[in-house]
C-alpha positions as CSV (number, residue, x, y, z in Angstrom):
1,X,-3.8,-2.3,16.2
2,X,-1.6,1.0,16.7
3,X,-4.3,4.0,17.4
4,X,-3.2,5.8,14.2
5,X,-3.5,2.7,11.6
6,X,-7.0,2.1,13.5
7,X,-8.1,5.6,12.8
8,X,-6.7,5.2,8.8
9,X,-8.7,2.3,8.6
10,X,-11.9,3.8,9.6
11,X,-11.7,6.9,7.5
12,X,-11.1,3.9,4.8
13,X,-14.1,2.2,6.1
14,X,-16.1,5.4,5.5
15,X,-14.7,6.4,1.9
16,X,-15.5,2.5,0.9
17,X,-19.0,3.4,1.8
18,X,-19.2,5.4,-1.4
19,X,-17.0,3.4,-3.9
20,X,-17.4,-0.3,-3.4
21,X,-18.2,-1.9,-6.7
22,X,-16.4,0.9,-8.8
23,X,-14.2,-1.1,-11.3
24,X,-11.1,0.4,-13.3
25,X,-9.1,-0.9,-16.1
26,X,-5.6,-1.1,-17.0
27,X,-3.3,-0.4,-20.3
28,X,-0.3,-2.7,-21.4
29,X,2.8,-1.2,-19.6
30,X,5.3,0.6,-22.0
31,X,9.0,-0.5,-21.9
32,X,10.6,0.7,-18.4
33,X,14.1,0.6,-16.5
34,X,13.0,-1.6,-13.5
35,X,15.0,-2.5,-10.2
36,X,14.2,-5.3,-8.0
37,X,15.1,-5.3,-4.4
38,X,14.5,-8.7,-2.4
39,X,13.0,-9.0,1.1
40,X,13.9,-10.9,4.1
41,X,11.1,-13.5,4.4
42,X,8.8,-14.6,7.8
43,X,8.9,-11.0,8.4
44,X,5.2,-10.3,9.1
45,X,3.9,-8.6,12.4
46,X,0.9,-8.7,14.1
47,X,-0.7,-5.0,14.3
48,X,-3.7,-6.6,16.5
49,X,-1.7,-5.9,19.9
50,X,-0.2,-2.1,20.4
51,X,3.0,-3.6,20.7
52,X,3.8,-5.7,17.0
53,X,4.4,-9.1,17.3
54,X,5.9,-11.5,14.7
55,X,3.7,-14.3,13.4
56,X,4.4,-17.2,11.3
57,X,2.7,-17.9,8.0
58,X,0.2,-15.0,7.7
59,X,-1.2,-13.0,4.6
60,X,1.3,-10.4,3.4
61,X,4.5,-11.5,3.2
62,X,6.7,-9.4,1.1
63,X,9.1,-11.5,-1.1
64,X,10.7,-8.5,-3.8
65,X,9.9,-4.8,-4.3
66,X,10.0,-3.8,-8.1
67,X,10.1,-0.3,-8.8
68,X,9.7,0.7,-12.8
69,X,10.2,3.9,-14.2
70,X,8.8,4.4,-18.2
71,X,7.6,7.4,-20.4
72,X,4.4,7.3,-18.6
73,X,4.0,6.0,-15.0
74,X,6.4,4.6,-11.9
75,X,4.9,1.1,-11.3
76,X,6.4,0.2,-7.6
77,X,5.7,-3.9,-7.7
78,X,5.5,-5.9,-4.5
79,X,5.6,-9.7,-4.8
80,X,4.4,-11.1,-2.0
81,X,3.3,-14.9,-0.4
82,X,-0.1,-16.0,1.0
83,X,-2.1,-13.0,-0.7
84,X,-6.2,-13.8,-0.1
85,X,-9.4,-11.6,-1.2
86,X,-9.2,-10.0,2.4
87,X,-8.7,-6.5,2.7
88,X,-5.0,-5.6,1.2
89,X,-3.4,-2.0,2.1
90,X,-0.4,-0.9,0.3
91,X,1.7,1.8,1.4
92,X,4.5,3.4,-0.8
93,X,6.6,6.3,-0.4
94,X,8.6,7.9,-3.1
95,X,10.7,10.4,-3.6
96,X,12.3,12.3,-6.7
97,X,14.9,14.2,-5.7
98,X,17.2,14.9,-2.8
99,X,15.5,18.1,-2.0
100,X,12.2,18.0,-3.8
101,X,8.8,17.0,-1.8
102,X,8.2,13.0,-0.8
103,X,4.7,11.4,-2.1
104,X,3.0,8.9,-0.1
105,X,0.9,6.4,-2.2
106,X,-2.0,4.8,0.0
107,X,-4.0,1.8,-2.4
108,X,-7.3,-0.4,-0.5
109,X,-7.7,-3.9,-2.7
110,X,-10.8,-5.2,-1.4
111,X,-14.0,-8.0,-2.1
112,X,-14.7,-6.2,-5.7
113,X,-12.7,-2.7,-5.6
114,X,-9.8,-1.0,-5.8
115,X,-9.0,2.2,-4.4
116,X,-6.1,4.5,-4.7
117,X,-5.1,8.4,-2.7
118,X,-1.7,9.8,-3.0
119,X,-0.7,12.7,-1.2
120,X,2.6,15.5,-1.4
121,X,4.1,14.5,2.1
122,X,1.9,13.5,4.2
123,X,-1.3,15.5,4.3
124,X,-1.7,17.4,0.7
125,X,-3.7,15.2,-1.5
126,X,-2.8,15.4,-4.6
127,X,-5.2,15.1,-7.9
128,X,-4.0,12.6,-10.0
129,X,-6.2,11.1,-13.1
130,X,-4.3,7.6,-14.0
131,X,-4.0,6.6,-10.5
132,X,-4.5,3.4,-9.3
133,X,-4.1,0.0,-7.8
134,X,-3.9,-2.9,-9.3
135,X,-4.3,-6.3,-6.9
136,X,-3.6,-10.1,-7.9
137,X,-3.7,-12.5,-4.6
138,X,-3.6,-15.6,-7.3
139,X,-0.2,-14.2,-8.6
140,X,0.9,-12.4,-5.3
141,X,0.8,-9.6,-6.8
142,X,0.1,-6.0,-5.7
143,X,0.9,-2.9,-7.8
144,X,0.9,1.1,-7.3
145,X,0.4,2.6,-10.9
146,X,1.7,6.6,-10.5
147,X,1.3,8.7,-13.7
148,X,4.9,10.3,-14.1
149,X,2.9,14.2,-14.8
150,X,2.1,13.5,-11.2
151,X,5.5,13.3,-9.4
152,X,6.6,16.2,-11.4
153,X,7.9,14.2,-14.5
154,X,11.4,13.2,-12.6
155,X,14.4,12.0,-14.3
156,X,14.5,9.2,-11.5
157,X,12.7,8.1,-8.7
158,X,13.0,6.2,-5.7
159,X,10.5,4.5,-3.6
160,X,9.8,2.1,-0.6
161,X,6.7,0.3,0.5
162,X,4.8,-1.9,3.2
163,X,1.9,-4.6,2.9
164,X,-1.1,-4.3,5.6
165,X,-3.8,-7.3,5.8
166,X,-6.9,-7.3,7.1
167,X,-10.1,-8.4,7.3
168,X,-12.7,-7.6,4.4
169,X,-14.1,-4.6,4.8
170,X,-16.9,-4.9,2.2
171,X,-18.1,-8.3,4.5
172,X,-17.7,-6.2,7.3
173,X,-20.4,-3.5,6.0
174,X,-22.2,-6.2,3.9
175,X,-23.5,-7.7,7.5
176,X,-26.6,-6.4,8.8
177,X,-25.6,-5.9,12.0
178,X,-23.7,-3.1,11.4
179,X,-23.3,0.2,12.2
180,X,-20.9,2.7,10.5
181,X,-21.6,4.9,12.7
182,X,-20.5,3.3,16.1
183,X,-18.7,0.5,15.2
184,X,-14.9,0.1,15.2
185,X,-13.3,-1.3,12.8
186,X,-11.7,-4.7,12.8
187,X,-8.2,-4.7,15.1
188,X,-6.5,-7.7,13.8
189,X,-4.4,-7.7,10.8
190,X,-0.5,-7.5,9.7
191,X,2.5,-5.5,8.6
192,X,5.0,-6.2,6.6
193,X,7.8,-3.7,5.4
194,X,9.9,-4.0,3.2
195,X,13.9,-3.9,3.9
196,X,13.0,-4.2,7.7
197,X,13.6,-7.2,9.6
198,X,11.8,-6.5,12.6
199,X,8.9,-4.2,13.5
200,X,8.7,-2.0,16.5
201,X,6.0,-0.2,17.7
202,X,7.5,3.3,16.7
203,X,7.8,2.2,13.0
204,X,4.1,2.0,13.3
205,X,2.6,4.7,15.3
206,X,2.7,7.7,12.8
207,X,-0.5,7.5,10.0
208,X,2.3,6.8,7.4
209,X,5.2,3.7,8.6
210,X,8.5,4.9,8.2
211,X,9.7,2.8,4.9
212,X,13.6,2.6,4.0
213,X,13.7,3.9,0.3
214,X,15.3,1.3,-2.7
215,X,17.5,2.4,-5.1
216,X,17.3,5.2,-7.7
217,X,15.6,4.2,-11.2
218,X,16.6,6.8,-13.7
219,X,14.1,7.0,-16.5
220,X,13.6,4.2,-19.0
């Protein structure tokens, strides 16, 4: 795995430490103007090599990107195939005007949690109550729930996003063996991005993977 996604996935690892079991709950989604952009199937890579190699039949394989945009939150939907209780990263980026600042939305599904950051570009975290992730490997779905007061109420937004599998996490720490402290974490797993074909190592070598943006969805 890329040195950067390695590092991401121990500071993970470490924040999981204090949050695995936490539970949270969802509303019933108000109405919403929606657009649905399709992906290119078979398009998962390997991230366990530093170069990315395609692989055939893997977790994470993203089928259609859904963004929704209501009175109260942008709901950026990804559909995807072979979805299992390991480890699930979803990255989204979104932006909300063609000068205004670009949010990164970073959600962990794992063996009984859910975890959701966001940050203004790609370092200011940003305080959002209402944020969350919501994970369904049964229906292959996975979800990034953004409260609109937190992306500055826009009249539209725009967003991309990418899949990341790997193994569990909470096994991982659950085994006896070991240690937090000096162990790396697991190097195999697999990225798929939506709108891109075919993944090179560039596209993955910065903390955040360069995602292609869908269209604009103007308020609902």
């Amino acid at each position: 795995m890329p040195t950067s996604l390695r590092a991401s996935a121990a500071r993970t690892l470490g924040v999981l430490s204090c949050v695995v079991g936490v539970a949270l709950t969802s509303t019933p989604a108000a109405s919403a103007a929606s657009k649905t952009v399709r992906d290119t199937t078979d398009d998962v890579y390997s991230l366990t090599a530093e170069t990315p190699t395609k692989v055939a039949g893997p977790n994470g394989d993203i089928v259609s990107v859904t963004t929704s945009h209501g009175a109260k939150n942008v709901r950026i939907r990804i559909q995807a195939r072979h979805l299992s209780l390991e480890q699930a990263v979803m990255i989204a980026k979104v932006r909300t005007g063609p000068t205004g600042p670009t949010y990164f939305f970073n959600g962990t599904a794992d063996i009984g949690m859910r975890m959701a950051v966001m940050t203004r570009g790609e370092a200011d975290i940003v305080a959002c109550p209402g944020l969350w992730m919501r994970f369904r490997p049964a229906k292959g779905l996975v979800m990034a729930v953004i409260p609109r007061r937190c992306l500055g109420a826009p009249r539209w937004a725009q967003a991309g996003a990418a899949l990341i599998t790997t193994p569990s996490m909470v096994a991982t720490m659950a085994d006896d063996d070991f240690d937090p402290m000096t162990d790396e974490a697991e190097a195999d797993g697999t990225i798929d991005i939506a709108d891109v074909g075919a993944v090179d190592a560039g596209q993955v070598s910065a903390a955040t993977p360069a995602l292609p943006l869908g269209p604009r969805v103007r308020l609902g």
